[in-house]
C-alpha positions in Angstrom: 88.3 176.8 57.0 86.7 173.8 58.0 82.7 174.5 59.0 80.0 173.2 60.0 76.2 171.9 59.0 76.5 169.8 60.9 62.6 165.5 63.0 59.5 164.2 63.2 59.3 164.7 66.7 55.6 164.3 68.0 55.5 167.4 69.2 55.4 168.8 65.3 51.7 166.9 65.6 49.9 170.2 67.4 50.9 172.9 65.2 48.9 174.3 62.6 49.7 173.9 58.9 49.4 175.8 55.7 48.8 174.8 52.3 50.4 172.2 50.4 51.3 170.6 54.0 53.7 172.8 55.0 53.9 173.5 58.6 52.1 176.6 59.3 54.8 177.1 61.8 54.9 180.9 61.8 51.2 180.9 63.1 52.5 179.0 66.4 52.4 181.6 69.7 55.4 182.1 71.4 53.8 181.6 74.4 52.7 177.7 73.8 56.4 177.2 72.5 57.8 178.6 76.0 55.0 176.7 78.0 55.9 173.2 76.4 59.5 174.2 76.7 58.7 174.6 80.4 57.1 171.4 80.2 60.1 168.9 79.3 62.9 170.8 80.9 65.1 168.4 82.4 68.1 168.9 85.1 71.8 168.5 84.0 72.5 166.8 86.9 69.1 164.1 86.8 70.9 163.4 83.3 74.6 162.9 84.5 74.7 162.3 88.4 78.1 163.1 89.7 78.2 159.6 89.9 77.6 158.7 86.5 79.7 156.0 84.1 79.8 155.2 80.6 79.9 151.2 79.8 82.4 150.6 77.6 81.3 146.9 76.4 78.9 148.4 74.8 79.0 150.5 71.3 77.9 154.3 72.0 76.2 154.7 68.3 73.9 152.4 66.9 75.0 149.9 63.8 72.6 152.2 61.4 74.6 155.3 62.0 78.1 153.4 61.9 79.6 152.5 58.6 83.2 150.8 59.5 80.5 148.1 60.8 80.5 146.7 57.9 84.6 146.7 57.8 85.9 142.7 57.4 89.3 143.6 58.6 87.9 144.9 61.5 87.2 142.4 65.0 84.2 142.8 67.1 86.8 144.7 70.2 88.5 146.7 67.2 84.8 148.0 66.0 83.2 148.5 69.4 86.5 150.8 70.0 85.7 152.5 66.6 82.1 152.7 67.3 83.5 154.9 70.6 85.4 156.6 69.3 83.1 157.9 66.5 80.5 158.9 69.4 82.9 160.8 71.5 83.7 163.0 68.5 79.9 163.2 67.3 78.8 164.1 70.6 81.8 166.9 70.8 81.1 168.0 67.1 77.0 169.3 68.5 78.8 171.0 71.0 81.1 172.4 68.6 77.7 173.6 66.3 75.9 175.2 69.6 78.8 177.6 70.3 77.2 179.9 66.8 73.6 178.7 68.1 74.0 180.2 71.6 75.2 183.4 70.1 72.1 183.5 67.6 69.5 183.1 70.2 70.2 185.9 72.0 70.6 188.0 69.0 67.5 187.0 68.1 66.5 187.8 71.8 67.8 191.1 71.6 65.8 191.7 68.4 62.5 191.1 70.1 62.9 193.8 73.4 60.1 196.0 72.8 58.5 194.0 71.2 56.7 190.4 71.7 57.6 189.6 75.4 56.9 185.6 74.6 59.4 185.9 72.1 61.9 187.4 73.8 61.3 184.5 76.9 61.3 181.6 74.4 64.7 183.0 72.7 65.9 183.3 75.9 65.1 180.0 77.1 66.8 178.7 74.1 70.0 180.2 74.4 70.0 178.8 78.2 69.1 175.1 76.9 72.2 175.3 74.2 74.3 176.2 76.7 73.2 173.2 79.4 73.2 171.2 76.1 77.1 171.8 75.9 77.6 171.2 79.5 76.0 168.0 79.2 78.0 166.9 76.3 81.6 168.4 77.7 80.1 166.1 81.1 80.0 162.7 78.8 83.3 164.0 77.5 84.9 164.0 80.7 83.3 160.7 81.4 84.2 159.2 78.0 88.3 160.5 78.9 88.2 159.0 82.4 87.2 155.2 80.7 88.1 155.4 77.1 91.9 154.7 78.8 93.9 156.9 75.6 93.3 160.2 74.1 91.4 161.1 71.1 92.0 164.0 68.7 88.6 166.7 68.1 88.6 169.4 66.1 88.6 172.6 66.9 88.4 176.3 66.6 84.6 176.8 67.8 84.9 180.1 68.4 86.3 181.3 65.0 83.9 179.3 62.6 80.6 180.7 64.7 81.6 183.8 64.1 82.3 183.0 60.3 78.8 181.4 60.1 77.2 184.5 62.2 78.6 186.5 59.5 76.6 185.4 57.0 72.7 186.0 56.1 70.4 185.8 58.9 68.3 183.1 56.8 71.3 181.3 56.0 72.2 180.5 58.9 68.9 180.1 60.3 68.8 177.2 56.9 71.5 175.7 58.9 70.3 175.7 62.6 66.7 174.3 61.2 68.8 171.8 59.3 70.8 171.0 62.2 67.7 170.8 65.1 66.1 168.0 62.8 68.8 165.9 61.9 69.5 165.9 66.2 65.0 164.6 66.1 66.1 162.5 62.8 69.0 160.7 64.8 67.3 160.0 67.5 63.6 158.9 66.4 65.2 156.9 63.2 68.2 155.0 64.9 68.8 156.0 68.8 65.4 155.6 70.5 64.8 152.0 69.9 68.7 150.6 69.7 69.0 148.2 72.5 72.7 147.4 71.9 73.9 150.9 72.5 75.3 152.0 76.5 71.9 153.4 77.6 73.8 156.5 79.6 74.7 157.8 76.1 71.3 156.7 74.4 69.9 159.1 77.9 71.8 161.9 76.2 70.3 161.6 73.0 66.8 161.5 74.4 67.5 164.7 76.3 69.2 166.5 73.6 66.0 165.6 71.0 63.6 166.6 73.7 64.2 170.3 74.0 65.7 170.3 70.3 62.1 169.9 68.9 60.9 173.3 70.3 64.3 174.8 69.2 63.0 173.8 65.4 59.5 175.4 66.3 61.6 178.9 67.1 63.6 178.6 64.3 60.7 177.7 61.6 58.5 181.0 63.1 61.6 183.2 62.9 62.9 181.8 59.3 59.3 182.4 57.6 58.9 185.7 59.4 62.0 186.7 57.7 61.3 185.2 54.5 58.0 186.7 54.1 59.7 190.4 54.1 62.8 189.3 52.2 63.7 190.4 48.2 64.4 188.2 46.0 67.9 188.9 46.3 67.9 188.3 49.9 66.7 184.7 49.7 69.1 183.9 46.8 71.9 184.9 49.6 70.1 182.9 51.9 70.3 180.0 49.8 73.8 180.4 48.4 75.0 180.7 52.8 73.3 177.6 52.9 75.1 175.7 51.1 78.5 177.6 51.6 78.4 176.8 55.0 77.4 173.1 54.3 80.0 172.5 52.1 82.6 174.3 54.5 81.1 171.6 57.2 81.5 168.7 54.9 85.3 169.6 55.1 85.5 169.9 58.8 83.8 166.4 59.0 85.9 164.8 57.0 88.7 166.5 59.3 87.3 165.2 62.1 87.3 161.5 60.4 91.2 161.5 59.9 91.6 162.3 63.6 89.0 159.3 64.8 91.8 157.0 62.3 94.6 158.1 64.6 92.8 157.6 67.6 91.7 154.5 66.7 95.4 153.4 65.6 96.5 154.8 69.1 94.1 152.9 71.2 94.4 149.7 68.8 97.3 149.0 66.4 99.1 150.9 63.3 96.9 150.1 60.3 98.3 149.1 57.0 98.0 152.1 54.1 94.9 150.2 52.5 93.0 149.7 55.9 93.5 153.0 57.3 91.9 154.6 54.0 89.3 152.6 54.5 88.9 153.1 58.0 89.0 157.0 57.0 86.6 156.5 54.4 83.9 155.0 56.3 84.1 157.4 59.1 83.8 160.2 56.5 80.8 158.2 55.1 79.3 158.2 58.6 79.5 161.9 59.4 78.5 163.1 56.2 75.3 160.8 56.2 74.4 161.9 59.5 74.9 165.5 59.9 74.6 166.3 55.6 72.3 163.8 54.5 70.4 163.6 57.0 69.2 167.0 56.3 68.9 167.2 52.8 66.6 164.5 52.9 64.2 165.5 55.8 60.6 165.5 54.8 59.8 168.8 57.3 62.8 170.6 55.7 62.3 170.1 52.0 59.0 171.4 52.5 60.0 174.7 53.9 62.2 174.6 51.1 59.8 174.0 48.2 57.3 176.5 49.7 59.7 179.5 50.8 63.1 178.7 49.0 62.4 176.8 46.0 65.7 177.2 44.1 66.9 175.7 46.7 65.6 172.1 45.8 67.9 171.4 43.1 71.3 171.9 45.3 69.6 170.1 47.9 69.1 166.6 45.7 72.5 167.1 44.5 73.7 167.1 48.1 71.5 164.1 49.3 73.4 162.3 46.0 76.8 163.3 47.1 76.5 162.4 51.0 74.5 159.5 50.6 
């Protein structure tokens, strides 16, 4: 089955650390999370009016994150089309991940009744900005169908891998969701924030998502070393070993999702020859796998909960940085 894995956000600047420089992100109150949360909440429709429209002479993903850029067979129309194409299925492959996240904040809501009312509120509030998260992509979906002028293939089955990844250890997949949340900050502060050259509806996107993402990472740090602290040995070498199950069962369903961006592609340009559609294929896997894998593997703030709380995980991580460079 193909799954999923799919950052220095300022707002990492106000909370406390611990030794060694590691965030000492289980210290942060509930409460300030929820009160900054309150803070940047943005409406769906202030993001996409009804009246909204994507400009398709421009690329949706900046050159940094696009690696059939550098393709010489490729014209400037045939890579702008690519360049599309790649975004429509990045931005539906978050909505893909959230489906499992929605269903793990309110688990983790549930968890905290009787308990911590803060936490309960902030879980809540996170479940409720997933899910306006995936209206807002399925929006620029519909947007990106009405102008993109032919169809283009997505993966699917949503609903079956969350509940694959939901079966696994509670700090696995919590591994996973902090690995995801900062590669969405990564993208965004490293390549979307500044790019110029991309449509600045979809760049809007971006911004939004990262905004409320980087309290999501503040939820999931406090809830991951909570867990961590009370956990056997045993229990955080299952965490780690989920990890990196469910990262390698993502780097198949990326690479799934880079044959079906070939054939739309071919369908909205031309048939390629056998050579140029491998490498067409091969450059989108390259793209995904950096940005969703690498990405991750590589990010300062998640190496160090890593080295501090699950330190044979270090070695599988540099591996995977290797591989998905």
């Amino acid at each position: 089955m193909g799954l999923l894995i799919c950052k220095r956000a300022q707002d990492w600047a106000g909370i406390p650390r611990e030794r060694g420089g590691l965030m000492g992100i289980a210290t942060t109150e509930y409460e300030a999370v929820v009160e900054r949360s309150e803070h940047l909440a943005w409406k769906l429709n202030d993001v996409v009016p009804p009246d909204a429209s994507l400009d398709f002479t421009k690329p949706f993903m900046p050159a940094a994150m696009f690696q059939a850029g550098s393709l010489g067979f490729l014209d400037a129309d045939a890579k702008r089309k690519l360049n599309q194409i790649y975004g429509n299925s990045y931005r539906h492959l978050f909505h893909f991940v959230e489906t499992y996240i929605v269903e793990l904040a309110m688990r983790l809501a549930t968890a905290s009744r009787g308990g911590d009312a803060d936490s309960v509120r902030a879980h809540l509030r996170f479940a409720e900005e997933e899910v306006k998260h995936q209206q807002m992509f399925l929006r620029f979906g519909e947007l990106f169908d009405r102008g993109f002028g032919t169809p283009c293939d997505l993966v699917d089955g949503a609903g079956v891998v969350a509940q694959f990844i939901l079966s696994r250890s509670s700090m696995g997949v919590l591994l996973v969701t902090l690995h995801l949340e900062l590669v969405t900050q990564a993208h965004f502060i490293d390549s979307m924030r500044d790019s110029a050259e991309i449509d600045p509806l979809f760049r809007s996107m971006f911004k939004h998502h990262w905004l409320e993402e980087a309290q999501h990472t503040k939820l999931d740090a406090i809830e991951l070393i909570r867990m961590r602290r009370a956990a056997s040995p045993a229990e955080v070498q299952e965490a780690v070993d989920d990890y990196f199950a469910i990262a390698g069962a993502f780097a198949g369903l990326l690479a799934a999702q880079a044959k079906h961006d070939v054939t739309s592609f071919e369908r909205a340009t031309k048939p390629l020859g056998a050579t140029e559609r491998a490498e067409v294929e091969e450059a989108q896997r390259r793209s995904y796998h950096r940005s969703f894998l690498w990405y991750g593997v590589t990010n300062k703030q998640f190496l160090g909960v890593l080295s501090e709380h699950f330190p044979a995980a270090m070695a599988g991580a540099s591996e995977a940085a290797a591989a998905f460079a």
